[in-house]
KOLPATI-803927 format. One line per field, with one value per residue (C-alpha): residue in three letters; y, x, z. Coordinates in steps of 0.05 Angstrom, whole numbers, always signed. Layout:
<sites>
rest <- (Ala/...) $
v <- (Y/...) $
u <- (X/...) $
w <- (Z/...) $
</sites>
This chain:
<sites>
rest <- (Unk/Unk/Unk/Unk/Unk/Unk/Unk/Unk/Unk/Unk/Unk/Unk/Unk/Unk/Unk/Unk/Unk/Unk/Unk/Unk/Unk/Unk/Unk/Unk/Unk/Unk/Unk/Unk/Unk/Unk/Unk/Unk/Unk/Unk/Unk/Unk/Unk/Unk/Unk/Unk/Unk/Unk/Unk/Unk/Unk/Unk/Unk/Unk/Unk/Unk/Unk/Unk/Unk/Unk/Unk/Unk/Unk/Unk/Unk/Unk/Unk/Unk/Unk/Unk/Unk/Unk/Unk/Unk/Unk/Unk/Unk/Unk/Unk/Unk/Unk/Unk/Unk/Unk/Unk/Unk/Unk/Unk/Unk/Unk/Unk/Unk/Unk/Unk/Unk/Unk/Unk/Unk/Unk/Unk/Unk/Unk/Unk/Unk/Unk/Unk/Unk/Unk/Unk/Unk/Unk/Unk/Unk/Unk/Unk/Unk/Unk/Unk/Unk/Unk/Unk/Unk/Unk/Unk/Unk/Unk/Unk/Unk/Unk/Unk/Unk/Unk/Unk/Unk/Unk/Unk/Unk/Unk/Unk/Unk/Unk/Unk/Unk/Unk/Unk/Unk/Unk/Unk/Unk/Unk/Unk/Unk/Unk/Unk/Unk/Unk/Unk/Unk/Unk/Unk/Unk/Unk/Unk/Unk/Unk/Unk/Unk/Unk/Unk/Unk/Unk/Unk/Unk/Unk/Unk/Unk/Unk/Unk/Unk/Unk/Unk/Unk/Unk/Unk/Unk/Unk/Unk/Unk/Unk/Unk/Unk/Unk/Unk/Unk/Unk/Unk/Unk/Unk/Unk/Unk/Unk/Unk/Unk/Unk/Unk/Unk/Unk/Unk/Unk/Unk/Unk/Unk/Unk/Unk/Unk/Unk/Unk/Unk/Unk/Unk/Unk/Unk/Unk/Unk/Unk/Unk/Unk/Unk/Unk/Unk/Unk/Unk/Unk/Unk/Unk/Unk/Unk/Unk/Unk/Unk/Unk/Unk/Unk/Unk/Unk/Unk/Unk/Unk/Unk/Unk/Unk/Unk/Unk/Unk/Unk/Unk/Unk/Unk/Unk/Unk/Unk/Unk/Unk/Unk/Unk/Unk/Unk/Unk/Unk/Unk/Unk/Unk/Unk/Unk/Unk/Unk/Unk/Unk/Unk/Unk/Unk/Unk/Unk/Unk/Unk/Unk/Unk/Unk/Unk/Unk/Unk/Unk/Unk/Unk/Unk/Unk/Unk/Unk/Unk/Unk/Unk/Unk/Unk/Unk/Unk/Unk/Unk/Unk/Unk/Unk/Unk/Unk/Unk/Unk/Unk/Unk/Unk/Unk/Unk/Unk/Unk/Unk/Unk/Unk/Unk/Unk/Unk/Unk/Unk/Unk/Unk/Unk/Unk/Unk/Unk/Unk/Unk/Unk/Unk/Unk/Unk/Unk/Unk/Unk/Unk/Unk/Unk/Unk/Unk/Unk/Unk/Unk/Unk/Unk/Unk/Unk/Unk/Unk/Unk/Unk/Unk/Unk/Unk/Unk/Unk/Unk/Unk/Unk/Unk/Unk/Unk/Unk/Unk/Unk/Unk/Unk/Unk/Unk/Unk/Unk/Unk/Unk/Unk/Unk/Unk/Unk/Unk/Unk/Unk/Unk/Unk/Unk/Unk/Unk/Unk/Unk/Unk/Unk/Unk/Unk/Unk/Unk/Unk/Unk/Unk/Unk/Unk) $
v <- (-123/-109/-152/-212/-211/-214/-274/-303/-290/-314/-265/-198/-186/-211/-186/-114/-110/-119/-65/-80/-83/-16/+19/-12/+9/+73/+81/+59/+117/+172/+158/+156/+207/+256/+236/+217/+254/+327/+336/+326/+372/+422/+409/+417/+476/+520/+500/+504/+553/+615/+614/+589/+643/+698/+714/+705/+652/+697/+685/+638/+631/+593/+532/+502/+510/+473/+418/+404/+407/+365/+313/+314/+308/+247/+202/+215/+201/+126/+115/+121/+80/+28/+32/+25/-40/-73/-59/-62/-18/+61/+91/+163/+168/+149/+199/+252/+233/+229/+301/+334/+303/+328/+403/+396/+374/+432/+487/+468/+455/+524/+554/+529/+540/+620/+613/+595/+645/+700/+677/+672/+740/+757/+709/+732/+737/+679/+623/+642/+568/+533/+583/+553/+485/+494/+541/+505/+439/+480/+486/+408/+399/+441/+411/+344/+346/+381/+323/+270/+302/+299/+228/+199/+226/+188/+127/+141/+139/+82/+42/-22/-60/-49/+16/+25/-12/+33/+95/+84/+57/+114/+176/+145/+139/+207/+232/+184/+224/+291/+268/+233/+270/+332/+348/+300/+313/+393/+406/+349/+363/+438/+426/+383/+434/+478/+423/+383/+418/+392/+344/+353/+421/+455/+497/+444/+494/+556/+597/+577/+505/+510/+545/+486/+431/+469/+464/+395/+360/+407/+389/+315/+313/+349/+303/+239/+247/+284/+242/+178/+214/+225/+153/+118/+164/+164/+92/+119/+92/+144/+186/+125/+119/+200/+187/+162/+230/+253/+207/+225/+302/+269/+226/+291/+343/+295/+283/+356/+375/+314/+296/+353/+306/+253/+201/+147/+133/+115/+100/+118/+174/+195/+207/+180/+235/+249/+170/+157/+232/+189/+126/+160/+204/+126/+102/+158/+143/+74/+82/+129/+85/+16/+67/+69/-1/-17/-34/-79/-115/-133/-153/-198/-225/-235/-190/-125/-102/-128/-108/-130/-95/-26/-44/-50/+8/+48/+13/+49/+116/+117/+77/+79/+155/+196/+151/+153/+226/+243/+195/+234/+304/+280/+250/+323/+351/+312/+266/+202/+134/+71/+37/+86/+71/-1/+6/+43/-15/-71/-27/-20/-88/-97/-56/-86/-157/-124/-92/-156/-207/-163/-165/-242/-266/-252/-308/-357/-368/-380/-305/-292/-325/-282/-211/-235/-229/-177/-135/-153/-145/-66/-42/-62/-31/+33/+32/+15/+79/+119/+98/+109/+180/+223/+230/+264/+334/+370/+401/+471/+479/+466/+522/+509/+575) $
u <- (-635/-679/-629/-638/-706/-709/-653/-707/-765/-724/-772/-773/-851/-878/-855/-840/-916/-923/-953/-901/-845/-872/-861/-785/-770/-796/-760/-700/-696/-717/-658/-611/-640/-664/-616/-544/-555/-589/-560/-493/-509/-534/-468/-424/-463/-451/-381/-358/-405/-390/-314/-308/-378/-331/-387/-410/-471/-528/-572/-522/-565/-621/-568/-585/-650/-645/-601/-655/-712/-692/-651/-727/-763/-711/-726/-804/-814/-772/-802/-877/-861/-829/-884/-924/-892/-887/-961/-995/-1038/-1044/-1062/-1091/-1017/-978/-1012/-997/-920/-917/-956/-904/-846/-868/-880/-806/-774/-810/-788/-711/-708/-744/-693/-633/-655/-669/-598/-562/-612/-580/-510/-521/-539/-475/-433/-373/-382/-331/-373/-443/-438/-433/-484/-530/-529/-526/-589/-623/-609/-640/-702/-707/-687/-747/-796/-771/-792/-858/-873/-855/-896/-954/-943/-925/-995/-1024/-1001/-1019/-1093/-1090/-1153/-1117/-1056/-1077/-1089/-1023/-984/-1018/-1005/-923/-924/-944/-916/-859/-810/-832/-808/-741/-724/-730/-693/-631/-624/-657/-631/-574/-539/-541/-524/-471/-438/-443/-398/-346/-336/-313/-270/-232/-200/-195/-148/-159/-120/-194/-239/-284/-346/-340/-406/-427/-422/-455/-510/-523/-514/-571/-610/-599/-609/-666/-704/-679/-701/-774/-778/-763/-812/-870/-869/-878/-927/-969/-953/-983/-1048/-1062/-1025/-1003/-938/-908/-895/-855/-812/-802/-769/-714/-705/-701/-644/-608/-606/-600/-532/-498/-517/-482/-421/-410/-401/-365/-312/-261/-253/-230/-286/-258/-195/-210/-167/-104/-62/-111/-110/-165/-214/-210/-211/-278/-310/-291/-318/-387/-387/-375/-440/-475/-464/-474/-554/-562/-542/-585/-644/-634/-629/-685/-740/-693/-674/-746/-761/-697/-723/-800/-834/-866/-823/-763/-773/-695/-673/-700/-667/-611/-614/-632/-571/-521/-549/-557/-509/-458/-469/-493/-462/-399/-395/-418/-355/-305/-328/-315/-248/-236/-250/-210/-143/-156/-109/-86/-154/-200/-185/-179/-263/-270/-246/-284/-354/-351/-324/-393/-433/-414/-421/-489/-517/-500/-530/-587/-599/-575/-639/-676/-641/-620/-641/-575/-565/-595/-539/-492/-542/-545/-467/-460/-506/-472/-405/-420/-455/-405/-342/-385/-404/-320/-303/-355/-312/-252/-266/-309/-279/-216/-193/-229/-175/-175/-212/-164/-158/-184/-199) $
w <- (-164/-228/-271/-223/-226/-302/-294/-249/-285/-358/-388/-411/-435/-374/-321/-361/-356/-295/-249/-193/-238/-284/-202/-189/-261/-245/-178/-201/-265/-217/-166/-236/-270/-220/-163/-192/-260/-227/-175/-203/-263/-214/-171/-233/-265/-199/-200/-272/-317/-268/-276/-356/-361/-315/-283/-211/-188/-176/-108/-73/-18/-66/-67/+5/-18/-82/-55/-2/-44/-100/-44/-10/-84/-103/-37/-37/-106/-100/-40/-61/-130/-88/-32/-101/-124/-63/-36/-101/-101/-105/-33/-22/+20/-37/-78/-28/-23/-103/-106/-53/-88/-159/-126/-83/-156/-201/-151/-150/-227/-237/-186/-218/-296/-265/-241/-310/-349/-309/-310/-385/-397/-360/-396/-432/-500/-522/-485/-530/-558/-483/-466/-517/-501/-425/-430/-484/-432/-372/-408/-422/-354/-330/-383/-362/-289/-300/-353/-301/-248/-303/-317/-245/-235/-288/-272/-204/-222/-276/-264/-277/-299/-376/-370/-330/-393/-430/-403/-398/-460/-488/-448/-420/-479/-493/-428/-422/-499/-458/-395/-427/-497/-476/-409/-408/-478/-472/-408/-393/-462/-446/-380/-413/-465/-408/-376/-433/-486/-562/-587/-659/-666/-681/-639/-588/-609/-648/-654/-719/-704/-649/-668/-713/-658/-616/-675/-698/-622/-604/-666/-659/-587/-593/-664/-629/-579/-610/-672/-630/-583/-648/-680/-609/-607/-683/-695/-762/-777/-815/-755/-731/-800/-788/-722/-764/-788/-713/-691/-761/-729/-659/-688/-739/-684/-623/-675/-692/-606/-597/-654/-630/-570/-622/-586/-630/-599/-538/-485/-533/-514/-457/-385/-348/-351/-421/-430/-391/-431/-496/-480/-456/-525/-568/-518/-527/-615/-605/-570/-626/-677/-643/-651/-717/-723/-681/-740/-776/-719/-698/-775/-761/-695/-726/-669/-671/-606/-571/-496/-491/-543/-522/-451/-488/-520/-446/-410/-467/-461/-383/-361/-419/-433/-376/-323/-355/-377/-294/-284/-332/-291/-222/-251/-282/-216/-163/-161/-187/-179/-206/-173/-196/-264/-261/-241/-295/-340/-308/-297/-380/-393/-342/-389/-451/-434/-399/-466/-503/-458/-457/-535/-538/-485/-550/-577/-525/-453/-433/-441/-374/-341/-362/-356/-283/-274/-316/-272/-214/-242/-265/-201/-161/-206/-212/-131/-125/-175/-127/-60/-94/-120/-81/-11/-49/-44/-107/-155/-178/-245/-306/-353/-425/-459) $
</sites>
């Protein structure tokens, strides 16, 4: 629906400052992030660390709980940003529902990080590296949804449009960094260690490596987003030029974790699963890499910031990355078929025609043509792969020691 509404518009800086479009935006992360992205991690976490940890899930009965709270969290937050957006205005109600979804969220992600801490501590000795990453991706999880509680409330009380551009211009790439390569990165890489085994004839983690890859994401992460945090409040541009340095750790620190997987191949010699892990992993490298590129493609476009191209940039990582790795679990996890995998073929032919229209509107109107099928085209292969895969009978847990 976004998509169209750009292909309507034919403009990204307008209506991407909008206050009514700022809320849909808004809306329409939270359900990703904070619907598909934790609960599924939560799911996952409760089914895969306690058997590859051999270890049992501590307070069981806090998982009703947890599912209710952050379920009830997900829908009141979308529903006051859309209630937001489509009113126009801030009411003393929506303020309410935004404050009770904020406390609902902090309380099940507090929960559930308790949960893996203890399971941690009881974790075999073997699966320290997984531990690391899962843990360290707990804690961004946690510092993620306390930050977004924080800055749903600023923008709640903006005392205008500007000041509402100005305010998510500033603190929301901050918290998208700790969402998607904080939370995201640890934690969803954490479970597919557990789940697909190399293919490169080495170790998929061994401790000393991974002891590095916590360091280099966790410093690429808090880099990335504190050095722009300072570079918008001081507007000295060196702390922008040192968030190179932050997706250099960001990019060595994802290709340590993931090149045991042999990401590079592709679809070649792979069942589905492992096919759809892959793909995510070359997404996941590619967003890195367009980050990278990001200053000398604005020099190249003569414009201090490309709205498309940073959409760009957030359709690979969320879509290409964390939807796709969330696709390669569930394919892990339960029977898959001929169908399911055609989807999964047309929702990133979808994507990829999607990230390219996106940075070609900078270029040519006749870009949004195409961005408007493109949308269409990957929601409905993804909502297809969803049909085709979750009503089936889950498998047993494969065995990858």
């Amino acid at each position: 629906m976004l998509t169209l509404r750009l292909v309507d518009a034919r403009t990204f800086t307008d209506i991407a400052d909008s206050q009514s479009f700022i809320a849909e935006i808004n809306a329409m992360a939270h359900a990703l992030i904070s619907g598909w992205m934790g609960l599924f991690l939560i799911a996952c976490s409760y089914r895969v660390l306690p058997q590859y940890w051999r270890t049992t899930l501590p307070a069981r009965s806090w998982c009703a709980p947890i599912l209710a709270l952050q379920s009830v969290g997900v829908l009141l937050r979308v529903a006051g940003e859309l209630a937001a957006a489509f009113s126009g205005e801030i009411t003393p109600l929506i303020k309410a529902v935004l404050a009770s979804a904020a406390c609902a969220e902090i309380t099940a992600i507090a929960a559930f990080t308790a949960q893996v801490m203890v399971m941690a501590h009881a974790r075999s000795p073997e699966s320290q590296a997984r531990a690391r990453l899962a843990v360290t991706g707990c804690w961004f999880f946690f510092a993620a949804t306390v930050f977004d509680a924080w800055h749903a409330w600023n923008t709640a009380h903006a005392s205008g449009p500007a000041e509402l551009v100005l305010v998510v211009s500033t603190w929301q790439p901050a918290l998208r960094n700790l969402q998607v390569h904080g939370a995201a990165i640890f934690l969803l890489l954490a479970l597919a260690l557990g789940l697909f085994p190399p293919v490169t004839g080495r170790p998929a983690l061994s401790s000393r490596r991974g002891w590095w890859v916590v360091v280099l994401l966790t410093a690429g992460v808090i880099g990335e987003a504190g050095f722009f945090l300072i570079y918008r409040l001081s507007h000295n541009h060196t702390f922008a030029a040192l968030m190179l340095l932050a997706w250099l750790m960001l990019l060595l620190g994802v290709g340590l974790v993931t090149s045991p997987w042999a990401w590079w191949r592709m679809w070649r010699g792979a069942d589905h699963p492992t096919a759809l892990l892959r793909i995510g992993c070359a997404w996941l490298i590619a967003s890195i890499a367009m980050y990278l590129a990001m200053r000398w493609y604005n020099v190249q476009l003569g414009r201090q910031f490309s709205h498309a191209y940073f959409a760009a940039i957030g359709q690979a990582v969320a879509l290409g990355f964390t939807v796709q790795v969330v696709m390669a679990l569930i394919a892990r996890l339960s029977p898959t078929s001929t169908w399911t995998r055609a989807a999964a073929i047309i929702f990133n032919t979808g994507l990829l025609v999607h990230v390219t229209a996106l940075i070609g509107t900078d270029w040519n109107d006749r870009w949004y043509e195409v961005l408007g099928v493109s949308g269409v085209v990957e929601g409905a292969a993804l909502a297809w792969w969803i049909v085709l895969s979750l009503p089936r009978t889950p498998r047993d847990l494969p065995t990858n020691s």
